[in-house]
Each structure stands twice: as C-alpha cells, then as structure tokens.
N, C-alpha and C positions, 0 to 999 in steps of 0.2 A: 211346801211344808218343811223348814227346817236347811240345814244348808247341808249340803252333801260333803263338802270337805270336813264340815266338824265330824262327819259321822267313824272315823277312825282315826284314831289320836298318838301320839308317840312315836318315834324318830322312824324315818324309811328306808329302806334298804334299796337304794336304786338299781334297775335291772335296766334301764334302756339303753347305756351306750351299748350291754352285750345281745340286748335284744333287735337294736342297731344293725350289729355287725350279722346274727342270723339272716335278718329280711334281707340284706345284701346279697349271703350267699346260695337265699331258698331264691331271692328271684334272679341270680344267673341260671338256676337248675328249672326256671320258668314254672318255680311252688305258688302255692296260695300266700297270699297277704298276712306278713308279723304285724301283730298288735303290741303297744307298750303298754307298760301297767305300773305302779307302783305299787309292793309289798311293805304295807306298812303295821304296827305294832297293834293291834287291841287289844282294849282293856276291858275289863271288867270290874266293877266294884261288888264284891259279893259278901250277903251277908251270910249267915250258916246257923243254923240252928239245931234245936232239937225240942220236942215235948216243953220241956225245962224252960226254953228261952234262948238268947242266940250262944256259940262257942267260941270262945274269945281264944281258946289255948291251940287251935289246930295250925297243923305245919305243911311244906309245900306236900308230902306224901297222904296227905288226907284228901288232898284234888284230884280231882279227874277232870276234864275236860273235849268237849266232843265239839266240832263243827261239821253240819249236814250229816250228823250219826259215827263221824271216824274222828278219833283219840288223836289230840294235836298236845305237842310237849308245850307245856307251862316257862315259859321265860322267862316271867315277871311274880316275883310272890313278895307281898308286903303285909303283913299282921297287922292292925290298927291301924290303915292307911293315917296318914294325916292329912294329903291332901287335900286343899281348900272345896270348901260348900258353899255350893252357891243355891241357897234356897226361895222358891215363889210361894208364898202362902199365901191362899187363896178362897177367898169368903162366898161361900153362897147367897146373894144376897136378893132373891127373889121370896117373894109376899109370903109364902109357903114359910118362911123361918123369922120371919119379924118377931114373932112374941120371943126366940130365943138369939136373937140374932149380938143384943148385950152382953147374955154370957159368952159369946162365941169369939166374940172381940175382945174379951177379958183375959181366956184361956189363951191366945193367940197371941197377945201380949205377953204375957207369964212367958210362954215359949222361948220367946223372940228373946227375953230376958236372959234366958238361961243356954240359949243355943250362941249368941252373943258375947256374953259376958267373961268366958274363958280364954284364960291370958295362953293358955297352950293353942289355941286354932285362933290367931289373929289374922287371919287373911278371910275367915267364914263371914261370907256377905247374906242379905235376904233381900226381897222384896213384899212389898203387898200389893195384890190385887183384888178385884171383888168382880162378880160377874151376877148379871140377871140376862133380861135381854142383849146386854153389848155387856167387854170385857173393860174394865177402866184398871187403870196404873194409878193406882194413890201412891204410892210412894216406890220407886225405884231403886237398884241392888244398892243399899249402904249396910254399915255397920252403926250407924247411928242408932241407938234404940229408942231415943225423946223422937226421934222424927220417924220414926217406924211407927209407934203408939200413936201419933198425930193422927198419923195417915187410917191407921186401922178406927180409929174413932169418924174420919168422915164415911166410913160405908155406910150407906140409907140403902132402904129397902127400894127393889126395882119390881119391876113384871117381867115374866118369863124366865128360864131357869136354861143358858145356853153352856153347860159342860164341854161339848166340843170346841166349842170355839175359844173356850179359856186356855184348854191345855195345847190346842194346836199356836195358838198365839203366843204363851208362856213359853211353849218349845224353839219357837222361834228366837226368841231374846236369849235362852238359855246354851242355844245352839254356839254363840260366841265366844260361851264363857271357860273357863278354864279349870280342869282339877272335878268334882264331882258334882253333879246336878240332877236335885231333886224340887218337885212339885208336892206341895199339900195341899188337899182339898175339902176345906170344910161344908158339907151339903149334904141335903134332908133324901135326896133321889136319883132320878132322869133328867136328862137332856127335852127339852120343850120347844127349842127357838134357834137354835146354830144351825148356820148356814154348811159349817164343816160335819160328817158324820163320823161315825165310831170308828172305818180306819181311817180316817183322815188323821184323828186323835191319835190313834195310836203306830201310824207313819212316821208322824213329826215327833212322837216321841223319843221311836226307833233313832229317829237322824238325830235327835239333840242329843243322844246319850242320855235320858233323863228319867228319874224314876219317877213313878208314882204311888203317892201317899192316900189314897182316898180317907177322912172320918168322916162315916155317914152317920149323921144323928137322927135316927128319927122316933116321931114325938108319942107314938103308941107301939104298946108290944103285939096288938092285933093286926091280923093281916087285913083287915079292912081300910081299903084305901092305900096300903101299901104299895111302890112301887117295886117289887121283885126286876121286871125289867133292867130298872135303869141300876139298881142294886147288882145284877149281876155284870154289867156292862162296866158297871167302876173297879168292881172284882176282880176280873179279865185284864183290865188296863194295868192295875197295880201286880197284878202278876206274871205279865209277858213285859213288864218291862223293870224287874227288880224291886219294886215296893213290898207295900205289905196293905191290905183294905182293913180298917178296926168297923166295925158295925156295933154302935152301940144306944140305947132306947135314952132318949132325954141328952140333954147337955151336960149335964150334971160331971158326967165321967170323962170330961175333954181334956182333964190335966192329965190322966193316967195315960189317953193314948197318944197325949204328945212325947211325954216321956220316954214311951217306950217306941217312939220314931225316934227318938232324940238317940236312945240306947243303941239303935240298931244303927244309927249312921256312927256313932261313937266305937261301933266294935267292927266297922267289916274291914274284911280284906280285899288286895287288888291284884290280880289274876292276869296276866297279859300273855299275849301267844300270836305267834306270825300266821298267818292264814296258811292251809296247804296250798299246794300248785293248780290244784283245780280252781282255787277261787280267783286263780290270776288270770285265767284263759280268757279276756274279753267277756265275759258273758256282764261283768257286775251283775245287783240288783241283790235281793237276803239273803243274807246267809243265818241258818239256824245253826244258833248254841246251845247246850247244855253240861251245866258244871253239876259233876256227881261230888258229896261228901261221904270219903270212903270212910266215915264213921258208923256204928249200927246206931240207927235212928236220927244219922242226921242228912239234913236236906239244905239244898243253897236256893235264895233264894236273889235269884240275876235277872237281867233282861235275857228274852227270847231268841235274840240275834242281832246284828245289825247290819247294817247296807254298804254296799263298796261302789264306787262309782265302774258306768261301761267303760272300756280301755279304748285309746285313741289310735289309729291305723296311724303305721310308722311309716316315715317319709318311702317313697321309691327311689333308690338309685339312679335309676335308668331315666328319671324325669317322667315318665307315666304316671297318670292320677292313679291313686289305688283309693280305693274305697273303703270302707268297713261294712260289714251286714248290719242290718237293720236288727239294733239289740232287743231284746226278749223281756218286755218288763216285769220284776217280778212282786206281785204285790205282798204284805205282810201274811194274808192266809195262806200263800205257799201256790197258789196260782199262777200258773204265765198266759198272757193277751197274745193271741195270735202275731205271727210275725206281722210286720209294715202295717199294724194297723196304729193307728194316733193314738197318743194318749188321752185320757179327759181330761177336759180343763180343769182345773182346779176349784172347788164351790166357791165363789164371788164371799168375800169376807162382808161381815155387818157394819152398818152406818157406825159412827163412830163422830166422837165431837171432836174439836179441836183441841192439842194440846196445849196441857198447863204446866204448872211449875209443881211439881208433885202433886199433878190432880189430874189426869185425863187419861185418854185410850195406848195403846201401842203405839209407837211412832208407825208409820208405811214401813214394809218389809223393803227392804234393801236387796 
C-alpha cells in the first residue's frame, strides 16, 4: 500500500559514512551490530483554524510540534505554501446515488474549474476517478479542464460502494507525485465491496502523504437507513490524515463544501522538522505527530504521523555476516506484531478491466 520511500520527503542528512566508522570500532571491542539509517526532512502541510474558519496570519512561534508526545524544533515554516496539488476527485458512483449522481458531476466540474484555472498555482494538476464495485481512472493527473469535464461525464452508475479500495489505490498513484496530495471523495456512506479494509485505507494514506477530503451527501435528515458506521469511518480517515469530512443532507450544498476545501488547501502552511535520534535507531515503522496551535481556540488540522522505513545492518569489517533483528511492525493503531512473526499478505486487489485511453482501472502497482 503505497511506497515507503515517498513516505518522507525533503533533502537527507547522511549519517552512514560516520555510522560506518562506529560499527568498525563497536566490532573490534566485539559490540552489537551498527544499523544505518537516513534522517530525513518531514513535512507537514497543516491547515489551522479556529471557530471562525481557517488562520491564514499565524507565524512560526504559533507552532508547536510533537513526535511520539516529545517537542521536536520546527525547521521548515512556509505561510501559504504554494507548493503544487496534486488532487484525485473521486465519485461515488454506486446505485445508492444515481438519482443525484448529475448534480455531483456538475459540482465537481465547477471545482475542477476554479481549483485549475489560477494563473498563480500552474503546476496544480487533478485527476478523476469514480468507484462502485472496482475503482476506474476516467481521466488521469492533467490540467486540462475540457478533458477533466469529459472524463467526469462518462461516470455511470455501478453496484457496490468499494471506499477502500479507492483511496488505497488513489494513494498508490499519488505516492509519486510531488509537493502536496489530496483525495476528495464524493459518497452517500460505507464501504460494501473492497477487497482492502479501513487500515489498509488509511496505511496507504499514511505512506502517500495524502489527505482526505470526504463530502458525504446523504439523501435524508432521518437516521433511518443511515449509515452512521461507514459515516464515522470517513470522519476518522479525513482526520488522522489532515482533511476535513463536510456531512451534508442532499446535493444541493456541494459548491459550498468544495469551496471551502478549496479555501483550506489555499491557506495552509508547511511545517518541516528532522525526526529525533530515537526514531533513527533501526526500529522504522509510525511515528505519531501532533502540531499544537499556540493560539487560544485554535487547532491544526494534519496527518497523524508517518512511517520511516526499518534501517539496514551495516556492512562488517571483519567479513563476518552480521545480521539485523527481525524488525517490529508497527501498524497505524499504534500496535506492534510479535517479533519474527510474518506479516499478512496484503488483501488480493479487485478485478479490474483493461486499460483505456482515459477510461479504465489503475495501471498494476509497480
């Protein structure tokens, strides 16, 4: 789910030739095994807000920032990032939303308009995808808006409603891309039909860097027949990875909450900080973040943390195999898997057609 080298981005500060020269002199003194590691930069794109709406005037002494609960210095502070967006807008397009599924492609359009159309971010690319049962690629990252529209007018209604498997697949493509990555997801509920489940979704999010935007429209104010579950499950996702969820009754209100995605990618800032020494020690696997806004009543809203890969056992001197310990996987809920036990396989991805010329699935993951 997602590639691990995207999951930490910005220049490295190399440690192994002097991690090198230690393992040389712990194994004449007959020590345990140097691991190498690289320390490299992460980022954050955080938005901030308050009550009011987001805080567009705050400076680097308004941040705070914690990894695994201890205060790491801030190195990177940029006000109104500019860097490029690379955004997946993402259609629900299971039986459940066919009667509003027109306006949804309308609204979606207008966006794509207006998130596009600015001469100041000419590097912000989009895509569109649509998902029911299987996830299909109508149209792939351009700036083109006539063939962004195209694309979003062929969605047709499918069966089954597979969310996971949309944003673990989205994450995948996005995992490449450069500068800021967000997901939008237009849908009435729950997950029905993906082969991938809620962390899997929200793994591959972690590794792509990638926010989530859920709009849930759904078509009555009563909680009859409502999904609460799958409601709460897009909630989660858009908040342990930097989004924001809009919940709102009918279609009707989908320009205000694109807007006010559009607002919020328009105003954040980008937060960067070098991991402490603990997170270099071989272990990889989460690390949890959280950015405080030292303003009263305001809040950031970031991803949860992200993942570093395990560290590779540095060569031996002496020509001796050294080995590394069997690392500690750590999954998103903050659990570790017994030592030297296997990991799981991965859930088997869904059928998928053939691709087209801006009209089919995902290419095979790489």
């Amino acid at each position: 789910m997602g590639r691990v080298p995207g999951s930490v981005l910005g220049r490295s500060v190399r440690l192994s030739a002097a991690l090198a020269l230690l393992s040389a002199a712990v194994a004449q003194q007959g020590g345990t095994p140097v691991f190498t590691t690289d320390v490299a930069l992460v980022t954050l794109p955080v938005t901030a807000r308050d009550r009011e709406g987001p805080l567009p005037d705050l400076g680097l002494r308004d941040f705070e920032v914690l990894e695994d609960g201890r205060e790491v210095e801030i190195s990177v502070f940029e006000r109104r990032t500019n860097r490029p967006l690379s955004v997946v807008v993402m259609l629900d397009t299971s039986l459940s939303t066919a009667i509003q599924l027109s306006y949804e492609k309308d609204a979606a359009g207008r966006f794509l308009d207006r998130l596009l159309s600015s001469e100041d971010h000419p590097l912000d690319m989009a895509a569109v995808y649509s998902f029911s049962s299987e996830v299909l690629v109508l149209a792939d990252f351009a700036r083109d808006r006539k063939r962004l529209a195209t694309a979003l007018g062929r969605a047709r209604p499918g069966t089954g409603t597979s969310v996971y498997n949309a944003i673990s697949l989205a994450s995948d493509e996005l995992a490449g891309r450069t500068g800021r990555r967000v997901m939008i997801l237009i849908t009435d509920g729950g997950d029905t039909t993906s082969a991938a489940g809620f962390d899997d979704a929200m793994k591959a999010a972690h590794l792509a860097e990638a926010a989530i935007y859920p709009l849930i429209v759904l078509p009555i104010r009563s909680d009859a027949g409502r999904n609460r579950g799958g409601e709460h499950a897009l909630i989660t996702l858009a908040g342990k990875t930097g989004g924001e969820a809009f919940v709102q009754y009918g279609a009707g209100d989908l320009d205000a909450s694109f807007d006010e995605v559009l607002r919020r990618l328009r105003t954040q800032y980008l937060l960067g900080f070098y991991p402490r020494a603990v997170a270099t020690e071989g272990k990889g696997g989460f690390r949890a973040v959280e950015v405080r806004v030292l303003r009263e009543g305001g809040e950031a809203l970031v991803r949860s943390g992200y993942y570093v890969p395990v560290a590779t056992s540095a060569p031996d001197p002496s020509g001796n195999e050294r080995t590394a310990p069997d690392p500690v996987t750590i999954h998103p809920r903050g659990k570790a898997s017994p030592p030297r036990q296997e990991p799981k396989a991965p859930p088997a991805k869904p059928p998928v057609r053939p691709p087209l010329r801006d009209r089919g699935t995902l290419p095979p993951r790489r």
